[in-house]
C-alpha atoms as one frame of an Amber mdcrd trajectory, in Angstrom:
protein
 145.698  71.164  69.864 146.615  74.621  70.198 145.467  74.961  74.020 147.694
  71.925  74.385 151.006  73.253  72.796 150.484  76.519  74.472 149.952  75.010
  77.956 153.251  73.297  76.929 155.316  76.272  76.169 154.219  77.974  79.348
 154.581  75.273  81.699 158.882  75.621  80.955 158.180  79.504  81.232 156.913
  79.510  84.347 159.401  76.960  86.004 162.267  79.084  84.933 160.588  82.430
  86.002 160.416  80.557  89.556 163.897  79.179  89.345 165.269  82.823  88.769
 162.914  84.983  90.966 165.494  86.962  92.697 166.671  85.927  95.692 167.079
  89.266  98.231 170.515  90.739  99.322 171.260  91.831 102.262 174.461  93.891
 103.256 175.474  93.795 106.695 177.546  96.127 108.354 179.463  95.031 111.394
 182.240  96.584 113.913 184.862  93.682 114.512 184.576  90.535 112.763 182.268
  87.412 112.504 184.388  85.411 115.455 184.749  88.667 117.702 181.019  90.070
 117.271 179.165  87.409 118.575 175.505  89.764 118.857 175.185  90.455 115.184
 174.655  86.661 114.435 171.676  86.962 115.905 170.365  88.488 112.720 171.262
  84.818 111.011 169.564  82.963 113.987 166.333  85.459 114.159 165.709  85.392
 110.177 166.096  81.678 110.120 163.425  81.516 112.380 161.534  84.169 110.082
 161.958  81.823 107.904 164.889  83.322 105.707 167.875  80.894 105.011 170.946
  81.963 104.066 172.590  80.726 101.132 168.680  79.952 100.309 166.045  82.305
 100.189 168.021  84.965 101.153 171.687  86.116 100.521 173.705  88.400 103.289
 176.750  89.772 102.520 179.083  90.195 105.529 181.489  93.302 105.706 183.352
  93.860 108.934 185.667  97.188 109.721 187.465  95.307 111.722 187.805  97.343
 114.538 188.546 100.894 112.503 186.200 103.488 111.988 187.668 104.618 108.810
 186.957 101.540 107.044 183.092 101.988 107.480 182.897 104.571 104.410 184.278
 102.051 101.537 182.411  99.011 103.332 179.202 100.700 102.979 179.861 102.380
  99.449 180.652  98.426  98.055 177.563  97.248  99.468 175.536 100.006  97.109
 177.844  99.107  94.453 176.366  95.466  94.883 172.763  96.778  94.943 171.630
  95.090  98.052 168.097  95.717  99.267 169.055  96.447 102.318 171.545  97.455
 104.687 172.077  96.311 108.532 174.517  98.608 110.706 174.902  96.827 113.934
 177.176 100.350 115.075 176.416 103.734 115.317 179.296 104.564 112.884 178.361
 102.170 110.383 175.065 103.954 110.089 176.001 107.033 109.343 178.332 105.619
 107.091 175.318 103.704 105.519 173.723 107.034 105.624 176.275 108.637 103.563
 176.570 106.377 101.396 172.975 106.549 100.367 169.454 107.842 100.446 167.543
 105.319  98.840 168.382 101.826 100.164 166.309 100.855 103.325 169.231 100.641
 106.300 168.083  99.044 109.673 170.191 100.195 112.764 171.350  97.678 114.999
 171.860  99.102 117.735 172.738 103.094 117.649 173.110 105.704 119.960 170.407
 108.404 119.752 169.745 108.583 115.776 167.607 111.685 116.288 170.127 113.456
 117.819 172.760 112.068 114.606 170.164 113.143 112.150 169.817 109.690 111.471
 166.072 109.670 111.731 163.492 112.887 111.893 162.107 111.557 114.938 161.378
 107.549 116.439 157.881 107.731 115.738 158.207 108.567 112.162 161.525 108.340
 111.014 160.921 109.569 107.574 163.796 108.590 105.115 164.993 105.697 104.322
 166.315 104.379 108.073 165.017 102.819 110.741 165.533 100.024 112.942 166.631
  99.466 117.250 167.866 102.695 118.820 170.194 102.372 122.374 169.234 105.778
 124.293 171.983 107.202 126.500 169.959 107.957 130.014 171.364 105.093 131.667
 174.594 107.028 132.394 173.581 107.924 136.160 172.868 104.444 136.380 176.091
 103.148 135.708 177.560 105.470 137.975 175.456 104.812 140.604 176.233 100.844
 140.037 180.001 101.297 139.806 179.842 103.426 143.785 177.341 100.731 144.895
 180.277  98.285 143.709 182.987 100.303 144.758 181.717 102.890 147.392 184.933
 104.495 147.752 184.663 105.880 144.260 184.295 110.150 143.662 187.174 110.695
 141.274 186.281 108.436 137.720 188.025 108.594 134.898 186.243 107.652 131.715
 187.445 106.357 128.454 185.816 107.894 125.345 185.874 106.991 121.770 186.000
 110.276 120.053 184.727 108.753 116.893 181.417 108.081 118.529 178.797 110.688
 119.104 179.287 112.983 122.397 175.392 112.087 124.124 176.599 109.174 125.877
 179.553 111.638 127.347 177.371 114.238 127.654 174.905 111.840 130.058 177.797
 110.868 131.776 178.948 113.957 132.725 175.762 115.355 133.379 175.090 112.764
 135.944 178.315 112.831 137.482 177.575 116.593 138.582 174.008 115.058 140.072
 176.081 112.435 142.344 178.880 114.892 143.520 181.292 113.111 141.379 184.734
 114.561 139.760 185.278 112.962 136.233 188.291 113.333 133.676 187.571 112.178
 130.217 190.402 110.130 128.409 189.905 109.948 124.460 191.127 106.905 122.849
 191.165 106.764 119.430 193.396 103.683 118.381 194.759 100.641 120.476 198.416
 101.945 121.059 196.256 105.214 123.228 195.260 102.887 125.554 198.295 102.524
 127.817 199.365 105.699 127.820 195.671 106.648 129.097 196.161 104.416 131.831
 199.540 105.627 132.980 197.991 108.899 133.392 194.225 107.696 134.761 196.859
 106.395 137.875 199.051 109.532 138.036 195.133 111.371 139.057 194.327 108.919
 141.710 191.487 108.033 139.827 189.826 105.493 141.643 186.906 103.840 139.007
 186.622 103.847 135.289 183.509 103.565 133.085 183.668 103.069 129.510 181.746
 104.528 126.726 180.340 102.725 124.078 182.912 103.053 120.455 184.709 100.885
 118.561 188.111 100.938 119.896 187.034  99.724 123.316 185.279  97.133 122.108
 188.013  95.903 119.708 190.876  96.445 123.006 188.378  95.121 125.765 190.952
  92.741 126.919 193.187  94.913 126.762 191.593  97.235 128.732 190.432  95.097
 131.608 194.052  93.587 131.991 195.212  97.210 132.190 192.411  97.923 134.919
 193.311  95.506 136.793 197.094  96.206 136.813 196.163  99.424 138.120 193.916
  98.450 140.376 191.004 100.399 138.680 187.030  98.584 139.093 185.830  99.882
 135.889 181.746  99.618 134.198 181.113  99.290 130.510 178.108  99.596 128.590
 178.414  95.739 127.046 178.407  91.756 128.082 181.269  91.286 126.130 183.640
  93.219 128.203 182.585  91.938 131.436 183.295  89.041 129.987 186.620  89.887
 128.726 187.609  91.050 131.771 186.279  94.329 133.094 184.353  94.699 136.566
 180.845  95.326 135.477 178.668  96.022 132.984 175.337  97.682 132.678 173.669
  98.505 128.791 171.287  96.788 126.345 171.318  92.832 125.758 172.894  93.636
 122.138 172.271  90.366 120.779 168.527  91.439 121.454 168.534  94.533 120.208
 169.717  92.618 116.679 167.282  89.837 117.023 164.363  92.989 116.883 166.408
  94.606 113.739 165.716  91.296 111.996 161.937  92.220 112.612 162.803  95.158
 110.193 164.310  93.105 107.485 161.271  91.377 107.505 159.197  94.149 107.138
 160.749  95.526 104.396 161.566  92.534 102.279 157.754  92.315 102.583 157.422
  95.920 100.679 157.300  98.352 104.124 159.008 101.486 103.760 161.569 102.409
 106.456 160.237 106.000 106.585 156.897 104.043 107.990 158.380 101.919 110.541
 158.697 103.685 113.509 162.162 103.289 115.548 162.218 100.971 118.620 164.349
 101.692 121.791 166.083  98.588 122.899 164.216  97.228 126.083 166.099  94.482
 127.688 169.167  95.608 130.011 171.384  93.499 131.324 174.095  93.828 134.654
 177.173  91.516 134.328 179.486  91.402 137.302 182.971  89.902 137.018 184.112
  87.801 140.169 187.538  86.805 139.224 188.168  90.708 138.606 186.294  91.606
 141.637 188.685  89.259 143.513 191.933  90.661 141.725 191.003  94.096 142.667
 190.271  93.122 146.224 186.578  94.369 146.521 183.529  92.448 148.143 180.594
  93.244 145.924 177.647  93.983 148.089 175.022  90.494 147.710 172.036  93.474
 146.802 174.060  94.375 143.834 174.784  90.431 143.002 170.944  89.691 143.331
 170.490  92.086 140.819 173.048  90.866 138.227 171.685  88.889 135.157 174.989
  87.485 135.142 177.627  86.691 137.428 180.948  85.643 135.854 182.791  83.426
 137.844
């Protein structure tokens, strides 16, 4: 009789021990908003198919800076507030944001510029505090040079925009590579929305004939902006992202982002499954994608070369 009243009492124990396991948060940092940033929901789509559902198994709470820097800070400082068990910074900004907003919850990068050289991580193979995640490295600057002459062969003066809130390797690249190719570059620094037209007054006052754009925020959040300024001054300009091609801009060359997320989700995994981040080594994204923008091409007068169009993974029409 005993066995049989104790069996009883822990049968409604157990049930509501299962019914109030906790359910794991996840904070998510993003750069625009959750219409405008179209590669971070493939962190939703990948842990869905990991098997995480949100709203379910798994909670995520979404924080966008909506296109400024200086909102990165107090997004990541209320996600510690909430005690998530994780953080995800899709930008480079938002993880050292992340960073400084603490050293003890696990942060997965998105896709970042160069974390060693941040102080992000010790080192890929071993990152060694609490970050890891997909890494974007910045040698494909010479390429994107190279692609915006083979696009536009008259090109030898470039101007390029740069997001001074951004780390300087992906200007330092740049430059370095436009000494290898004989090139003459002036750097524009745009650090809000209203510095974009006076940039572009000036770009035409040099006879700049090309333009390639650095990864940061504000380019991303003014990418149509941009490429309808490009095109009223007849400027072919290269991006690092899809999304601007797509918005409007000549080319782009740079990591499939949406990729680079889908890999971070492998992370999440990992450590909702007890893995340190310290233990994980860092990946480098490794899918690269060229866009080419026809209707631009056309408005700018230029005949891309069918080589270059063979190439293109995409080829907007």
């Amino acid at each position: 009789m005993v066995a049989v009243t104790d069996a009883l009492l822990a049968a409604p124990a157990a049930a509501e021990a299962q019914q109030t396991r906790k359910v794991p948060r996840v904070g998510v940092l993003g750069g625009q908003s959750l219409e405008t940033s179209p590669p971070i929901l493939a962190l939703r789509e990948r842990l869905s198919e990991l098997g995480y559902v949100e709203g379910g198994n798994i909670a995520i709470e979404w924080r966008w800076a909506q296109g400024k820097d200086e909102r990165y800070s107090d997004l990541a400082a209320e996600l510690v507030k909430l005690k998530v068990d994780i953080i995800v910074a899709a930008t480079t900004t938002g993880a050292q944001a992340a960073q400084k907003a603490t050293r003890t919850i696990p942060i997965v990068m998105g896709f970042v510029s160069d974390p060693v050289a941040l102080g992000l991580v010790a080192n890929l193979a071993r990152p060694g505090g609490n970050i890891t995640g997909v890494a974007v490295q910045p040698e494909m600057a010479g390429k994107r040079l190279q692609l915006l002459r083979e696009a536009a062969p008259t090109v030898t003066r470039i101007s390029v925009l740069s997001d001074p809130s951004q780390p300087g390797t992906d200007l330092r690249e740049t430059e370095a590579a436009a000494r290898a190719l004989g090139v003459q570059l002036q750097v524009w620094k745009v650090r809000s929305g209203g510095d974009l037209d006076p940039a572009f007054t000036a770009i035409a006052r040099t006879h700049a004939v090309g333009i390639i754009i650095l990864p940061g925020t504000t380019p991303f959040a003014y990418r149509a902006h941009i490429a309808r300024l490009a095109v009223k001054h007849h400027l072919p300009t290269l991006a690092w992202a899809r999304a601007l091609a797509e918005a409007g801009c000549l080319m782009s060359y740079g990591a499939n982002l949406s990729d680079a997320v889908r890999r971070a989700a492998y992370f999440v995994d990992k450590i909702l499954k007890g893995a340190k981040p310290a233990d994980l080594p860092v990946e480098q994204a490794a899918t690269f994608e060229l866009a080419i923008n026809m209707k631009t091409a056309k408005a700018l007068g230029l005949t891309i070369p069918p080589s270059l169009l063979q190439r293109a993974d995409q080829v907007i029409e």
